[in-house]
C-alpha positions in Angstrom: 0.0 0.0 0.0 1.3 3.3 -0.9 0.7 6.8 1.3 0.5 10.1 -0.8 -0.6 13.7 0.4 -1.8 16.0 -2.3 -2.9 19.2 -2.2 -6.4 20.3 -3.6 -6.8 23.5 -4.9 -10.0 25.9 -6.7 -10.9 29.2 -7.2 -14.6 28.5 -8.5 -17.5 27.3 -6.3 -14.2 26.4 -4.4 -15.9 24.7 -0.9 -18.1 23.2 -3.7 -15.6 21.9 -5.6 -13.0 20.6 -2.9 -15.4 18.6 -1.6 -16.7 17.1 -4.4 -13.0 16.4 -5.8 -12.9 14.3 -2.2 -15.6 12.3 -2.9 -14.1 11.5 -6.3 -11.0 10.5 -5.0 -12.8 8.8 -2.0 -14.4 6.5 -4.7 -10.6 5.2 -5.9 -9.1 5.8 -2.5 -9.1 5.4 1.4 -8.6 9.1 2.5 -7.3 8.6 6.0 -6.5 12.3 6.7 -7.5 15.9 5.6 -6.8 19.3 6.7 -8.5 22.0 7.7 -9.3 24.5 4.4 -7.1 27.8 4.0 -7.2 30.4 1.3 -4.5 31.8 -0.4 -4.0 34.4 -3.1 -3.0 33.5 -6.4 0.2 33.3 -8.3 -0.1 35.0 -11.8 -1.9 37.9 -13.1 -5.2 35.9 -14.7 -6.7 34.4 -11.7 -9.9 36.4 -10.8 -10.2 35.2 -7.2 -8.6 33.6 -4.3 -7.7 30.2 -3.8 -9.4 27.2 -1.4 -7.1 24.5 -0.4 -6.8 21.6 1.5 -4.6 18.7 2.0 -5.6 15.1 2.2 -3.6 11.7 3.3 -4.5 8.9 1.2 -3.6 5.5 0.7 -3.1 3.7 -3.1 -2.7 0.3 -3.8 -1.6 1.6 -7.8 1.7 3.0 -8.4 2.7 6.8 -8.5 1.9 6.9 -12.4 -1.6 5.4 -12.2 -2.2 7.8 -9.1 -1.6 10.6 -10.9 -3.2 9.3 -13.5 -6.5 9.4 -11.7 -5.8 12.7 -10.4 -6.2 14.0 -13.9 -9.0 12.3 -15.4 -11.0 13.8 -11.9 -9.1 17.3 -13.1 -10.8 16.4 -16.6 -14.3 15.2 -15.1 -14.7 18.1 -13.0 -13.7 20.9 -16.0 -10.4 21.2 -16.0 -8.9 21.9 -19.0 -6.0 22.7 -20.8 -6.9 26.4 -20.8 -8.1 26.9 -17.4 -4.5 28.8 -16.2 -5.0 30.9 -19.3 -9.2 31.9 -18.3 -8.0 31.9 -14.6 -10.6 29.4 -13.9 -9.5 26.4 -12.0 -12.3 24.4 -11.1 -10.1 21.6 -9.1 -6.0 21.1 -9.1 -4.9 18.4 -7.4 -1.3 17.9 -6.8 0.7 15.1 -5.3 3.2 16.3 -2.9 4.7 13.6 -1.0 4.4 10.0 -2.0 5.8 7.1 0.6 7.3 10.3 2.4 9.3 11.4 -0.8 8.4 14.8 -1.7 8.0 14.8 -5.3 6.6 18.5 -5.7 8.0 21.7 -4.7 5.1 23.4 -3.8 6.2 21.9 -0.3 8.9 24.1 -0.3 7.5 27.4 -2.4 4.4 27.7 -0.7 3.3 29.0 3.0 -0.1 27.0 2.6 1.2 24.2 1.1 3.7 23.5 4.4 0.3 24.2 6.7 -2.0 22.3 5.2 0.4 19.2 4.6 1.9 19.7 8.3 -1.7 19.8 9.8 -2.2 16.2 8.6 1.4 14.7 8.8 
């Protein structure tokens, strides 16, 4: 069994949205932890509003590919597309962070909310 803590981010119905992308992953996953929700501004000059986030602990019996994998058909499912950065609409971003206590994203290290969010549940 593999452990992975991603990050889940929107900026449109976001407290809609975050929960929903849970309940998708939930469906493919056991979530065994989450954190609380925090807001953050964005990064880049077409976002229109602030950003919901949230971390979650979940546990994958498919490798890091295949994980990942999911993660972007859900993307896909719930409207994300190829030019959501450009419309600075992101309905769901989901993001793996650490997987088996590897950290294989540095939004970890770039990102106050990232640290919180992911400490909060570690």
């Amino acid at each position: 069994m593999n452990t992975a803590i991603i990050m889940l981010g929107s900026n449109s119905n976001a407290d809609i949205n975050l929960e929903l992308a849970k309940d998708q992953l939930s469906s493919y996953f056991d979530v065994v932890k989450e954190s609380s929700t925090t807001t953050s501004k964005p990064f880049g000059k077409n976002y229109h509003a602030d950003f919901w986030n949230k971390a979650l602990k979940i546990l994958s019996v498919e490798t890091k590919e295949e994980t990942i994998y999911i993660f972007k058909n859900i993307e896909a499912e719930m409207g994300r597309t190829a030019d959501s950065k450009k419309s600075g609409i992101i309905p769901i971003d989901i993001d793996l962070i650490f997987w088996n206590d590897n950290q294989v994203h540095f939004d970890y290290d770039r990102f106050d909310f990232v640290r919180k969010c992911i400490n909060e549940i570690r």
